[in-house]
mmJSON file of the N, C-alpha and C atoms, coordinates in Angstrom:
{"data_MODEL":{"atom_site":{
"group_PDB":["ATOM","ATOM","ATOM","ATOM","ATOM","ATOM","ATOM","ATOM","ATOM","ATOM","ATOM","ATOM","ATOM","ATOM","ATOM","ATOM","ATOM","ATOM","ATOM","ATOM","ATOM","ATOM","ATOM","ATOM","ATOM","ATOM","ATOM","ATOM","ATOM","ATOM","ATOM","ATOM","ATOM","ATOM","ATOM","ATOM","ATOM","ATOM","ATOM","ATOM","ATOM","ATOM","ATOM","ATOM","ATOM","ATOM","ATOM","ATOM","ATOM","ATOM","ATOM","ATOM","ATOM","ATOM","ATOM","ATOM","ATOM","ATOM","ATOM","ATOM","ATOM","ATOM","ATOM","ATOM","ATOM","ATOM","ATOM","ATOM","ATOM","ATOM","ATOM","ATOM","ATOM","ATOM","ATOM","ATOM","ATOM","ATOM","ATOM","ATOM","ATOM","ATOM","ATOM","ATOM","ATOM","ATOM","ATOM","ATOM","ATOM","ATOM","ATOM","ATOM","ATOM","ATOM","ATOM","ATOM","ATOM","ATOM","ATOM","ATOM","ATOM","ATOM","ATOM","ATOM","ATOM","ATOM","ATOM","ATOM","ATOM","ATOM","ATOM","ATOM","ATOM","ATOM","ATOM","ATOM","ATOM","ATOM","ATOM","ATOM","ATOM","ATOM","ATOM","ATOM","ATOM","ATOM","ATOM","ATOM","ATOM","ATOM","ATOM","ATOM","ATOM","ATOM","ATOM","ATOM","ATOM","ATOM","ATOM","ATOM","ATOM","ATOM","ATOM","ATOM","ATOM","ATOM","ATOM","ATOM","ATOM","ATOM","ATOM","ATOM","ATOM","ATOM","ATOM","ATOM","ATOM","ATOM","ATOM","ATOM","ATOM","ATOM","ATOM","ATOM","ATOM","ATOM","ATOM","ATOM","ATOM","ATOM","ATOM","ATOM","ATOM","ATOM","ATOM","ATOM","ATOM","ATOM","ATOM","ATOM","ATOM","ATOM","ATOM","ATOM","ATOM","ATOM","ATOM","ATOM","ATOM","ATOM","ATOM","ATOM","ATOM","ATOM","ATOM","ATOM","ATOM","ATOM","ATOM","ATOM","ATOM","ATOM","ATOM","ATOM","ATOM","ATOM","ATOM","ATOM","ATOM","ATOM","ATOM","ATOM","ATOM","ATOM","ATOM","ATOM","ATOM","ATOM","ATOM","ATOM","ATOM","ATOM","ATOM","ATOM","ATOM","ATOM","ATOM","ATOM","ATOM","ATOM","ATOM","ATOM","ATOM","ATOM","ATOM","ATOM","ATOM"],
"id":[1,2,3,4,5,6,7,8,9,10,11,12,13,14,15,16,17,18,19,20,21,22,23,24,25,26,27,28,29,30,31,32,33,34,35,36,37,38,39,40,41,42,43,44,45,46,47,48,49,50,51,52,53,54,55,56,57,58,59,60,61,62,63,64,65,66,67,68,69,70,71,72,73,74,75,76,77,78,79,80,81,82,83,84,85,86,87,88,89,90,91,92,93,94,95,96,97,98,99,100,101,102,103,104,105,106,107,108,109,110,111,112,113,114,115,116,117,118,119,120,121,122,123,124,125,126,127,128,129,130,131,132,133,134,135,136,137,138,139,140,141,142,143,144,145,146,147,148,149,150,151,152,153,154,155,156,157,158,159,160,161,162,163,164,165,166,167,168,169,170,171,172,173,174,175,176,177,178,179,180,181,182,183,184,185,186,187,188,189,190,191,192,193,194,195,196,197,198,199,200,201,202,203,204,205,206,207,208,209,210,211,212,213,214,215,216,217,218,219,220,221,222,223,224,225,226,227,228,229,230,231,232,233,234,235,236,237],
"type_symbol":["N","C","C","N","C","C","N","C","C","N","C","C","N","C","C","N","C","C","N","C","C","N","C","C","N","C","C","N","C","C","N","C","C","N","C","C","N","C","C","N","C","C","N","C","C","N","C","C","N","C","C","N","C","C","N","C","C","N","C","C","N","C","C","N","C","C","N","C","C","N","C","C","N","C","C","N","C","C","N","C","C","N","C","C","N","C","C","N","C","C","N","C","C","N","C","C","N","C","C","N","C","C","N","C","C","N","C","C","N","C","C","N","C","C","N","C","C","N","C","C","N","C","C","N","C","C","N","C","C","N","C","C","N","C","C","N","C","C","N","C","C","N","C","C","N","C","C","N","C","C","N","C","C","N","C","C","N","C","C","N","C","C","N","C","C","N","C","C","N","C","C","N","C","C","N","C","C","N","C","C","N","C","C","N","C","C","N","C","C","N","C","C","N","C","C","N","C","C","N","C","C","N","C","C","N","C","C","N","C","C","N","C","C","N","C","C","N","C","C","N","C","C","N","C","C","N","C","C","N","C","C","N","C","C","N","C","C"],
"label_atom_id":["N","CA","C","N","CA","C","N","CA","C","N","CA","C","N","CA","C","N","CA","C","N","CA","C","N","CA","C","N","CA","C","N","CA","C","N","CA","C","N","CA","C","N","CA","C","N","CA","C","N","CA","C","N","CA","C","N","CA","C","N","CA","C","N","CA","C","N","CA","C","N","CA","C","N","CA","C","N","CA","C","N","CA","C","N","CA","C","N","CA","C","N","CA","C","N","CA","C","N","CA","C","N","CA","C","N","CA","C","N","CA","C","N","CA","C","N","CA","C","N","CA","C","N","CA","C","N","CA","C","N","CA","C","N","CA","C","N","CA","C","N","CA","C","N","CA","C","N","CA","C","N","CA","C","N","CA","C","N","CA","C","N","CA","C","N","CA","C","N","CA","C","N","CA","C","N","CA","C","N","CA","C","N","CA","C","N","CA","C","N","CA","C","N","CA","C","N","CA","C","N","CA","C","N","CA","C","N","CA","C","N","CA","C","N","CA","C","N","CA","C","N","CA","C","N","CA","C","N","CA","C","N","CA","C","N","CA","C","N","CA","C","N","CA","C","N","CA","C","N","CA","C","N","CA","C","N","CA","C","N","CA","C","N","CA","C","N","CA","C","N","CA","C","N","CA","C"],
"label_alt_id":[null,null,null,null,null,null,null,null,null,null,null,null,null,null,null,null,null,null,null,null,null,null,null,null,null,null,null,null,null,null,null,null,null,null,null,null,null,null,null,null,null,null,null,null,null,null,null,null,null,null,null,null,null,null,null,null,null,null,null,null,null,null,null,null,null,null,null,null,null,null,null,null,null,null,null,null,null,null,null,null,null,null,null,null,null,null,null,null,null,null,null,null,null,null,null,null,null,null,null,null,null,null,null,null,null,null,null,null,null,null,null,null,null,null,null,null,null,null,null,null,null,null,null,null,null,null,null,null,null,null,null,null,null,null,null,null,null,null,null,null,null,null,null,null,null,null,null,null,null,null,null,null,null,null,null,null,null,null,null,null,null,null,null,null,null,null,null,null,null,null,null,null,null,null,null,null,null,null,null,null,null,null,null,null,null,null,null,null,null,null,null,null,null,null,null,null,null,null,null,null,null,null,null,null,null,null,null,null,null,null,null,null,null,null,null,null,null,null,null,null,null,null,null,null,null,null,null,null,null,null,null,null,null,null,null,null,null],
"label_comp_id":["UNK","UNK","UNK","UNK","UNK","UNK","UNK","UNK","UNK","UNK","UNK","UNK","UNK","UNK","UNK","UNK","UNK","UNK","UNK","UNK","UNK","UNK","UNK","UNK","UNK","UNK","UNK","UNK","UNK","UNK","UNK","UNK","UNK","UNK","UNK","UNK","UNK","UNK","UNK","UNK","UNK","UNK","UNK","UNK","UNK","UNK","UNK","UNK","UNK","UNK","UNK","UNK","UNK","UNK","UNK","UNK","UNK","UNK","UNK","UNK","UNK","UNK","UNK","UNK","UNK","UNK","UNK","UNK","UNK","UNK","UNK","UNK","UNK","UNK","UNK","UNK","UNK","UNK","UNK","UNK","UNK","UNK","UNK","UNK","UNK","UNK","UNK","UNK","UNK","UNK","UNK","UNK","UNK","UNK","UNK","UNK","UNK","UNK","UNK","UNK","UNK","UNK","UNK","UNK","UNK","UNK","UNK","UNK","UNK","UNK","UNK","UNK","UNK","UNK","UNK","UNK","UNK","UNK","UNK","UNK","UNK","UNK","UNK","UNK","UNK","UNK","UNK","UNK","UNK","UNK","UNK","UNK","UNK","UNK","UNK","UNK","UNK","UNK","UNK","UNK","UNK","UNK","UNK","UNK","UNK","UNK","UNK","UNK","UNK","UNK","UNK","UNK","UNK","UNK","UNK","UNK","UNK","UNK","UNK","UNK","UNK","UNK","UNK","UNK","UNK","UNK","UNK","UNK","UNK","UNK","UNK","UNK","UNK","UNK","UNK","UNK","UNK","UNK","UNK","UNK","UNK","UNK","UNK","UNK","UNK","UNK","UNK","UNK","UNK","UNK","UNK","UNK","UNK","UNK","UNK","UNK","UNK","UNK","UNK","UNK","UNK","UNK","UNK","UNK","UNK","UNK","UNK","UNK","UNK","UNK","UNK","UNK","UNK","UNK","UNK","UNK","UNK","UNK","UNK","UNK","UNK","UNK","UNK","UNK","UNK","UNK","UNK","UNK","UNK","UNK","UNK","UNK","UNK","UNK","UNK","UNK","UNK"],
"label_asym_id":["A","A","A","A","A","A","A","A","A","A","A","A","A","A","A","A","A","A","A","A","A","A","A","A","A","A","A","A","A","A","A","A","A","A","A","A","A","A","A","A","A","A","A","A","A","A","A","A","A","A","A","A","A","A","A","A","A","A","A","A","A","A","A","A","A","A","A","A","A","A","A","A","A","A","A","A","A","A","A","A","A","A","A","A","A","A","A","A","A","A","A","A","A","A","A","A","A","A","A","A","A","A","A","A","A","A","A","A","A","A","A","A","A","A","A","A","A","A","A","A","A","A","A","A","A","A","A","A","A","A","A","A","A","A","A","A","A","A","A","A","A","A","A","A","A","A","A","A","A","A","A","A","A","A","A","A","A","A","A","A","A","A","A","A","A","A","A","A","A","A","A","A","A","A","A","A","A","A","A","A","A","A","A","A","A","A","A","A","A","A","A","A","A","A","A","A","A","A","A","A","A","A","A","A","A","A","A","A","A","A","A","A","A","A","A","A","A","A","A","A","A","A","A","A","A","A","A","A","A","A","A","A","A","A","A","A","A"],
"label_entity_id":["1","1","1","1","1","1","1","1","1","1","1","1","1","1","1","1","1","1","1","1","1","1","1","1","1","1","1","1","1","1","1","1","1","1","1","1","1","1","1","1","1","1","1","1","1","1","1","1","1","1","1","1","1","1","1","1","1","1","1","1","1","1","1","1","1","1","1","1","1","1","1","1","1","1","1","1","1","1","1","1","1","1","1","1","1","1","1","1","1","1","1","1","1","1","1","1","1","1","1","1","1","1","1","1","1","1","1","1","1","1","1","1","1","1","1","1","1","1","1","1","1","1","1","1","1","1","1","1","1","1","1","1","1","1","1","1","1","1","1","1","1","1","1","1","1","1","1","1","1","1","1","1","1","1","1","1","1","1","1","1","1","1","1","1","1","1","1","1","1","1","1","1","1","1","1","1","1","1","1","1","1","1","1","1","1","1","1","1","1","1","1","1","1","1","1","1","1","1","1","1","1","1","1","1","1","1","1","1","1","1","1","1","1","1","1","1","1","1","1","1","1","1","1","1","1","1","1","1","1","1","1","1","1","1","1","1","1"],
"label_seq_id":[1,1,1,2,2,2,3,3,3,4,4,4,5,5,5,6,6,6,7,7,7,8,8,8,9,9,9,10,10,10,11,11,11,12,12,12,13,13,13,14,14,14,15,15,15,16,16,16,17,17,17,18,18,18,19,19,19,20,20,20,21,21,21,22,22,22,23,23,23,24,24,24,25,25,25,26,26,26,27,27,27,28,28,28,29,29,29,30,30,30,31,31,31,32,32,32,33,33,33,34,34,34,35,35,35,36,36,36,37,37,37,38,38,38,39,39,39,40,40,40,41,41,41,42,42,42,43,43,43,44,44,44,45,45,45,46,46,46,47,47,47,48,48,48,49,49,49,50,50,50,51,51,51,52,52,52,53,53,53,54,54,54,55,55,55,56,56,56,57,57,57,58,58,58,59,59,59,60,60,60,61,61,61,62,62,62,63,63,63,64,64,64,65,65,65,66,66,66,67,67,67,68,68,68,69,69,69,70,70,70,71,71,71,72,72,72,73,73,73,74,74,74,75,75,75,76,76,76,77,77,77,78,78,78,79,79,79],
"pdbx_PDB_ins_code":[null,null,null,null,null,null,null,null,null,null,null,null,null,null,null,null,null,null,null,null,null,null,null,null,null,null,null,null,null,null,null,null,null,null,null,null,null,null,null,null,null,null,null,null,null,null,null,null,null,null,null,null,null,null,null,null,null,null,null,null,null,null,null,null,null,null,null,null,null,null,null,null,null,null,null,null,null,null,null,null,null,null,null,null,null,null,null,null,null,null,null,null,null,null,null,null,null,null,null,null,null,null,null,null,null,null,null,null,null,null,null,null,null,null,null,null,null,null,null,null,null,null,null,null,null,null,null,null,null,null,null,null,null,null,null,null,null,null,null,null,null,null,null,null,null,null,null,null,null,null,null,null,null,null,null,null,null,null,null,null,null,null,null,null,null,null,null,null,null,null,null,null,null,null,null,null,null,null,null,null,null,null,null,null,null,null,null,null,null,null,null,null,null,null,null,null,null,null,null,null,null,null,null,null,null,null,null,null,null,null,null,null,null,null,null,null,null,null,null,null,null,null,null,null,null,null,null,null,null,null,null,null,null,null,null,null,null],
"Cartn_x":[68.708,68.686,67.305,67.41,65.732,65.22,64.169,62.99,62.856,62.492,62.753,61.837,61.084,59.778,59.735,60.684,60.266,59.821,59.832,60.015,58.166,57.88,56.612,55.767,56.506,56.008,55.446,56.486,56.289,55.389,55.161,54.179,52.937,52.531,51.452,50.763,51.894,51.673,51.086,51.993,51.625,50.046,49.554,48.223,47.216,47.975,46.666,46.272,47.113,46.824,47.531,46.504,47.171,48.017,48.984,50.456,50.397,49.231,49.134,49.136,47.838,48.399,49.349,50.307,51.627,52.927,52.332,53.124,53.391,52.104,51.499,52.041,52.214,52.039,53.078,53.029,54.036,54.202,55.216,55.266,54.945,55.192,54.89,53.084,52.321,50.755,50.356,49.096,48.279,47.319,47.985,47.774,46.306,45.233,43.444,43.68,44.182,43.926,44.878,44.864,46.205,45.346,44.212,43.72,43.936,44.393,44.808,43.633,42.567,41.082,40.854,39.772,39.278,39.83,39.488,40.159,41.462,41.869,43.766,44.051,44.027,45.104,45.049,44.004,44.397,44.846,44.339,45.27,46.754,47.417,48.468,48.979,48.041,48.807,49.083,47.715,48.147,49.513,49.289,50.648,52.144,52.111,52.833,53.792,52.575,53.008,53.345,52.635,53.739,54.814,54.861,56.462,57.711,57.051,58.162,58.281,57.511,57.498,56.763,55.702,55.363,54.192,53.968,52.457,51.699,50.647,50.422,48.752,48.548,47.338,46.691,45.374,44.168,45.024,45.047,45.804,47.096,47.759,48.968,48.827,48.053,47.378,46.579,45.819,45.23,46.042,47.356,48.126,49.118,49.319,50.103,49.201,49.666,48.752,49.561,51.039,51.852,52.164,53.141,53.734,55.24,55.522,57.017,56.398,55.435,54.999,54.574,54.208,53.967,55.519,56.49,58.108,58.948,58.609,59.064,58.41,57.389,56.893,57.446,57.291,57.661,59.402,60.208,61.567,62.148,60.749,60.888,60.359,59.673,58.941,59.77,60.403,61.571,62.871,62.901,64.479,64.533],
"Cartn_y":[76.931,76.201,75.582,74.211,73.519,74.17,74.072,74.546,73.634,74.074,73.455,72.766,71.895,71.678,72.843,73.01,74.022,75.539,75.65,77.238,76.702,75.975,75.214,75.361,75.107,75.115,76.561,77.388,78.493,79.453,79.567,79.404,79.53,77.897,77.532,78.901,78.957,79.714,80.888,81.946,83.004,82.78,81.87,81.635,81.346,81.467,81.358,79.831,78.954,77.709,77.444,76.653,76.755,75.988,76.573,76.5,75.162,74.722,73.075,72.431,72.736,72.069,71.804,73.0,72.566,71.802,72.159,71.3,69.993,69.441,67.954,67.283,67.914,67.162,66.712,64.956,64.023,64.257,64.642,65.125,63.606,62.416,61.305,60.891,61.65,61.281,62.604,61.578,62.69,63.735,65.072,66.164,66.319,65.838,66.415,65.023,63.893,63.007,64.202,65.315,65.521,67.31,67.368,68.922,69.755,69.768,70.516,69.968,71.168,70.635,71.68,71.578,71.625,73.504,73.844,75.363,75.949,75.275,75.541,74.841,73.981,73.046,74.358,75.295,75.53,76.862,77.759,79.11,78.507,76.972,76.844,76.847,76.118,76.296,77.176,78.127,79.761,80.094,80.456,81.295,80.622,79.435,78.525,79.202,79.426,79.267,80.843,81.859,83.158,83.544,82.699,82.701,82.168,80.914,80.087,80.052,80.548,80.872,79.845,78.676,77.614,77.42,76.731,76.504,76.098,75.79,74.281,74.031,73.327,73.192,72.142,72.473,71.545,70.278,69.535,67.877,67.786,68.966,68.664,68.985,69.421,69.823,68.133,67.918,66.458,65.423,65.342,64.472,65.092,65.377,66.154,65.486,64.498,64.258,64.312,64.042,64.575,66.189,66.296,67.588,67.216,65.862,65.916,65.925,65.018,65.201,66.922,67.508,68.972,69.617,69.327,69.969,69.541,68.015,67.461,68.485,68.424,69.164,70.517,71.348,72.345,72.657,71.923,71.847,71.208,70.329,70.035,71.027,71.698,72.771,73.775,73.903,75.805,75.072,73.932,73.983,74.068],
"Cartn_z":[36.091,37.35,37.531,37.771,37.982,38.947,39.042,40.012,41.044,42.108,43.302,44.34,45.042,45.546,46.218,47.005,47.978,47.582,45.845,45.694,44.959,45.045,44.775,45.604,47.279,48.227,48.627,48.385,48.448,47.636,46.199,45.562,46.196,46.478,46.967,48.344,49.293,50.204,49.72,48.899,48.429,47.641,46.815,46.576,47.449,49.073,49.941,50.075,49.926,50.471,52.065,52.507,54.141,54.76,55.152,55.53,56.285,56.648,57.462,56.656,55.235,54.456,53.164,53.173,52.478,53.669,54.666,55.188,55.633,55.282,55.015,53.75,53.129,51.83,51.439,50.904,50.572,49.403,48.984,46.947,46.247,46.524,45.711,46.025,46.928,47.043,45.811,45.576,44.877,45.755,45.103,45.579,46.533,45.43,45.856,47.139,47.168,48.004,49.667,49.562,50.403,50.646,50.589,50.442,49.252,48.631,47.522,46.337,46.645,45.701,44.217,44.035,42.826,42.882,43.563,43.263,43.795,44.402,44.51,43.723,42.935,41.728,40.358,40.119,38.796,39.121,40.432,40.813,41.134,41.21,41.647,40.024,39.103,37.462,37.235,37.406,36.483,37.224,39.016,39.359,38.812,38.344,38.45,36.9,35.798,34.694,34.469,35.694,35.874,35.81,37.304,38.122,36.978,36.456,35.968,34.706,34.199,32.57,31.334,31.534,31.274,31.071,29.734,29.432,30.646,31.054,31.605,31.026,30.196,29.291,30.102,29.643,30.648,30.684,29.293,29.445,30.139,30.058,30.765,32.231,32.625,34.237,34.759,33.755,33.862,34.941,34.316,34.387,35.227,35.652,37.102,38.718,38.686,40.194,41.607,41.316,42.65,42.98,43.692,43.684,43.13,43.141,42.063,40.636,40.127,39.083,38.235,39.427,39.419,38.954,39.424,39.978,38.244,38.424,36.908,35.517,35.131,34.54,34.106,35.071,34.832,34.502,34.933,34.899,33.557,32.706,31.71,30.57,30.516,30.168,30.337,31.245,31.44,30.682,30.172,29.895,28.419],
"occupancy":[1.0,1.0,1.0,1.0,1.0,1.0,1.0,1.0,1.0,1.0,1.0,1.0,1.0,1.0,1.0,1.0,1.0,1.0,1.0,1.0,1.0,1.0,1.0,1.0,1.0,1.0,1.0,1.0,1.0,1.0,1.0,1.0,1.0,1.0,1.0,1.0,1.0,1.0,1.0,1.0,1.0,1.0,1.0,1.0,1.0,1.0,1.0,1.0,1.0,1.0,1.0,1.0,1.0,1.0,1.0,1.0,1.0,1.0,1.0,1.0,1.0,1.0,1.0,1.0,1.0,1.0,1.0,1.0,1.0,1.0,1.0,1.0,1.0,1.0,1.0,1.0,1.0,1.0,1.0,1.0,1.0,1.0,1.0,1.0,1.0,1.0,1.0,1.0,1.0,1.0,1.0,1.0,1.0,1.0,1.0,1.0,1.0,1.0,1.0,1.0,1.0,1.0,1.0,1.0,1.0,1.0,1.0,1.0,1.0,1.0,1.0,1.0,1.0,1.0,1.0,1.0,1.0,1.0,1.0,1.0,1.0,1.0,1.0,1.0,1.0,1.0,1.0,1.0,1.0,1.0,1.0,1.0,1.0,1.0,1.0,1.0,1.0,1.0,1.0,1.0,1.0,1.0,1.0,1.0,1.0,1.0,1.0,1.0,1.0,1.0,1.0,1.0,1.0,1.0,1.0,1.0,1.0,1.0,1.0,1.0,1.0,1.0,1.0,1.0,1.0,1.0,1.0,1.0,1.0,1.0,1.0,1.0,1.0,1.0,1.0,1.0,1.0,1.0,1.0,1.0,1.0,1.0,1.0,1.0,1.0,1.0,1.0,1.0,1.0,1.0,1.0,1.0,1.0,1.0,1.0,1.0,1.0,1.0,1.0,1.0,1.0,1.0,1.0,1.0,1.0,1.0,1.0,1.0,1.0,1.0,1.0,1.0,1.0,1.0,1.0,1.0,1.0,1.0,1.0,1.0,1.0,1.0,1.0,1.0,1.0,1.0,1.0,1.0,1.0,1.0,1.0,1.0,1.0,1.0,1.0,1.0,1.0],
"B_iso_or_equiv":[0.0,0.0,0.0,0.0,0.0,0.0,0.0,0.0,0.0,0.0,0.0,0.0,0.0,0.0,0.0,0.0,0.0,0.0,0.0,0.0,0.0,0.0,0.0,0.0,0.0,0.0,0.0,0.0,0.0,0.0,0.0,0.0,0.0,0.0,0.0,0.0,0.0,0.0,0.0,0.0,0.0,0.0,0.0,0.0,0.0,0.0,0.0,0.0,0.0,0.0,0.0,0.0,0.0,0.0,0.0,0.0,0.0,0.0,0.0,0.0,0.0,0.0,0.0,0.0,0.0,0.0,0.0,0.0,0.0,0.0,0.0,0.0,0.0,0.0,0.0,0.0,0.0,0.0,0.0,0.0,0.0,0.0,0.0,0.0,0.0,0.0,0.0,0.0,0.0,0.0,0.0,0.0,0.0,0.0,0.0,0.0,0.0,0.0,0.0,0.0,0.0,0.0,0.0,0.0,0.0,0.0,0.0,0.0,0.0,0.0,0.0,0.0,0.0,0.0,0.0,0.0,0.0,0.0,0.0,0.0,0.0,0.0,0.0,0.0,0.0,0.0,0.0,0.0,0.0,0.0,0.0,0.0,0.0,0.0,0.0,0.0,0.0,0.0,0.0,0.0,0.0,0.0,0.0,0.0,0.0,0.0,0.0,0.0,0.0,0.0,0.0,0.0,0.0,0.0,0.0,0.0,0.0,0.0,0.0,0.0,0.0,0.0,0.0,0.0,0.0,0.0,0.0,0.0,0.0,0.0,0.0,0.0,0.0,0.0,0.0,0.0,0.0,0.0,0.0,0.0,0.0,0.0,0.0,0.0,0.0,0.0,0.0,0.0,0.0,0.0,0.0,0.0,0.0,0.0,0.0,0.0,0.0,0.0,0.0,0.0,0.0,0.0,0.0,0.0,0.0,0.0,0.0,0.0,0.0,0.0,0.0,0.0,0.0,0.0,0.0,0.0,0.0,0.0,0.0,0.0,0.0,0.0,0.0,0.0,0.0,0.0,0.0,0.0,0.0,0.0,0.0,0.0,0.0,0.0,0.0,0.0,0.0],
"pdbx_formal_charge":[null,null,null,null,null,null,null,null,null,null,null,null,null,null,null,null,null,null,null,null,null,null,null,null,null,null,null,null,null,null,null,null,null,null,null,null,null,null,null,null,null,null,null,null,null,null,null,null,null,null,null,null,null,null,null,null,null,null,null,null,null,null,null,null,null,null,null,null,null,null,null,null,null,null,null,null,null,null,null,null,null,null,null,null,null,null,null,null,null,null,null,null,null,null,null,null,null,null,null,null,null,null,null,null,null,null,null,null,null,null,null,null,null,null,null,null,null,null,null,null,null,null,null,null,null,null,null,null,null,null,null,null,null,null,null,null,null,null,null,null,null,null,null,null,null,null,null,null,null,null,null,null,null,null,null,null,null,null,null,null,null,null,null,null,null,null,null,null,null,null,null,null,null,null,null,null,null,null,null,null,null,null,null,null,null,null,null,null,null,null,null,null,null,null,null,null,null,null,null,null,null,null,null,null,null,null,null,null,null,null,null,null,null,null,null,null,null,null,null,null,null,null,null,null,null,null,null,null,null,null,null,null,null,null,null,null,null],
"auth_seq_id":[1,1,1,2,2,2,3,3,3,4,4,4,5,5,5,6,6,6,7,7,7,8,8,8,9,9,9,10,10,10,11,11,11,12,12,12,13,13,13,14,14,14,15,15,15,16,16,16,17,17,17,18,18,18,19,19,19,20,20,20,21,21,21,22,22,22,23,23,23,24,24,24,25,25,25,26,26,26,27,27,27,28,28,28,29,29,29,30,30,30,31,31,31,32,32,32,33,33,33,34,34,34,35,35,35,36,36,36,37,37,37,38,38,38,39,39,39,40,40,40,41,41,41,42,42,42,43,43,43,44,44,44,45,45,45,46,46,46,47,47,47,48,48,48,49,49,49,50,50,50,51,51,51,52,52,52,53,53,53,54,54,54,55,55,55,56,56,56,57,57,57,58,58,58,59,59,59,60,60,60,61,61,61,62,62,62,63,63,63,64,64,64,65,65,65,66,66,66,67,67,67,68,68,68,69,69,69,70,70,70,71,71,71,72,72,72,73,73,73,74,74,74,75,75,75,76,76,76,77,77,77,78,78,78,79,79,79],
"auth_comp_id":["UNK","UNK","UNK","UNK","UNK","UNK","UNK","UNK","UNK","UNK","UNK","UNK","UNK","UNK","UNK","UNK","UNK","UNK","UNK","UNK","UNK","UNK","UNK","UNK","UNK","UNK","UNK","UNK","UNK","UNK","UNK","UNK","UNK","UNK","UNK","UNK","UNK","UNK","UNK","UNK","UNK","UNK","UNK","UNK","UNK","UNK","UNK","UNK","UNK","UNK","UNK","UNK","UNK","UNK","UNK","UNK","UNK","UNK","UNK","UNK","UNK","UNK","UNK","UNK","UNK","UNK","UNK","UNK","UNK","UNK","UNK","UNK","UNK","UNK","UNK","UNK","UNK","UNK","UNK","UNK","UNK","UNK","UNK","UNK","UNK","UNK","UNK","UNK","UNK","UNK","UNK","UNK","UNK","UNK","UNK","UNK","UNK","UNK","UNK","UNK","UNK","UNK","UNK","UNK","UNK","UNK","UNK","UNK","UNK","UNK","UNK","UNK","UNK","UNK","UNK","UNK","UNK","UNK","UNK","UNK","UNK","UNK","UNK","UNK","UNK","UNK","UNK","UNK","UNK","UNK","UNK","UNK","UNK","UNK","UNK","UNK","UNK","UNK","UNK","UNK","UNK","UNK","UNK","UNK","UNK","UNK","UNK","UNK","UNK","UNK","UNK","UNK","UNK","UNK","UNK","UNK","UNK","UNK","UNK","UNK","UNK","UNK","UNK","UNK","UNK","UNK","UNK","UNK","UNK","UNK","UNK","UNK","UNK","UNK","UNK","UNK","UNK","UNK","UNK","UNK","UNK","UNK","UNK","UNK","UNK","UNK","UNK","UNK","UNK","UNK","UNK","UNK","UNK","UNK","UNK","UNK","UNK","UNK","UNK","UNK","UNK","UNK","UNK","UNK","UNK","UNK","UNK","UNK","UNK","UNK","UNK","UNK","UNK","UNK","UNK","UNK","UNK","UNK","UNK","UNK","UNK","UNK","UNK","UNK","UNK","UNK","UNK","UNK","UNK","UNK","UNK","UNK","UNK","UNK","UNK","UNK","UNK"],
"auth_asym_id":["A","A","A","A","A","A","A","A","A","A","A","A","A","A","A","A","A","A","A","A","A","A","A","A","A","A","A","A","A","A","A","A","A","A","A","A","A","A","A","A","A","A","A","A","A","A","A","A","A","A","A","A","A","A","A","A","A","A","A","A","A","A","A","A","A","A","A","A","A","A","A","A","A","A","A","A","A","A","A","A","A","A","A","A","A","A","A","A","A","A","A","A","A","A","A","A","A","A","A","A","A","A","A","A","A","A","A","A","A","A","A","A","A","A","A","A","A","A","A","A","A","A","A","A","A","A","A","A","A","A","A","A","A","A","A","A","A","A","A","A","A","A","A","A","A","A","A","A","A","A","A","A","A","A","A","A","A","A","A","A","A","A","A","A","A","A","A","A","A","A","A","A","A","A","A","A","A","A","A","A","A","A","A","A","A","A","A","A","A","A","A","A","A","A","A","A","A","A","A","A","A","A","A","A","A","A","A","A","A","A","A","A","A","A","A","A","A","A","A","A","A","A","A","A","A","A","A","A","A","A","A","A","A","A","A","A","A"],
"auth_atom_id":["N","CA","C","N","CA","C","N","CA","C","N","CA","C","N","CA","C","N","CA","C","N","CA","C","N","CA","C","N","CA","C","N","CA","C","N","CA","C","N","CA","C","N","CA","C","N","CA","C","N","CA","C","N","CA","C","N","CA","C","N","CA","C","N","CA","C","N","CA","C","N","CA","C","N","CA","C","N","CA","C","N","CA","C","N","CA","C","N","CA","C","N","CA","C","N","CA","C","N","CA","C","N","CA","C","N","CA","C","N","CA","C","N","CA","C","N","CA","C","N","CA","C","N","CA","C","N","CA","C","N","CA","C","N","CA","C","N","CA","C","N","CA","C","N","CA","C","N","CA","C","N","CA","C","N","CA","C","N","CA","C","N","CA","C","N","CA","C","N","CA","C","N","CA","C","N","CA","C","N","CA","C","N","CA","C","N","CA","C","N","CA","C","N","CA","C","N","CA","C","N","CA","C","N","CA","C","N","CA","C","N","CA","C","N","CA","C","N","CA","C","N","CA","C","N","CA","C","N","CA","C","N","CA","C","N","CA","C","N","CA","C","N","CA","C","N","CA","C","N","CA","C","N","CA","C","N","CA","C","N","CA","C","N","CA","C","N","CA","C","N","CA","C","N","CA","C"],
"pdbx_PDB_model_num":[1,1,1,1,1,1,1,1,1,1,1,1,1,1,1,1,1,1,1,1,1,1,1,1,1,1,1,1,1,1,1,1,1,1,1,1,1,1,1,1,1,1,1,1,1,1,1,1,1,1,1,1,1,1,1,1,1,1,1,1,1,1,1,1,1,1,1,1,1,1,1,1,1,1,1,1,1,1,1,1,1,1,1,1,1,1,1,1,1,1,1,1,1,1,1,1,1,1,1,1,1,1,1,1,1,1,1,1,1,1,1,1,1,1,1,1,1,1,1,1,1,1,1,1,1,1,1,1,1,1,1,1,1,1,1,1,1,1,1,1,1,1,1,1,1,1,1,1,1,1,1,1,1,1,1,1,1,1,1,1,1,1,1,1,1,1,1,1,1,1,1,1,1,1,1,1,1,1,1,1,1,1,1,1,1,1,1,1,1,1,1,1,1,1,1,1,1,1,1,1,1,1,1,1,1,1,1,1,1,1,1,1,1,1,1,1,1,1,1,1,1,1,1,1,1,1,1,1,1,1,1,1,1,1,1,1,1]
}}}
């Protein structure tokens, strides 16, 4: 079953990002333009590649700048 924004969303929460700002956030803006900075983007990789079972390597983190781009990724990666 694909992975879901919202279980993304949720994620995020449990890593201690603040609930104003996951609840801001447009999945097609880039993330750091939206709060999501230099030290929540890679505790959101690691928990990410926990939960869901998935590499996510510096270059492939690089290039992740939405939160669908984030969602795509990984759903391509778990299948």
């Amino acid at each position: 079953m694909p992975v879901q924004i919202a279980e993304v969303f949720a994620l995020m929460n449990e890593i201690g990002i603040e609930k104003e700002v996951i609840d801001s956030i447009d999945p097609d803006a880039p993330l750091i333009a939206q709060g999501i900075d230099s030290m929540d983007f890679p505790a959101l990789a690691i928990a990410a590649e926990k939960k869901f079972g998935v590499d996510i390597s510096d270059t492939s983190a690089a290039r992740l700048k939405t939160m669908n781009d984030f969602v795509r990724f990984i759903n391509e990666k778990a299948s």
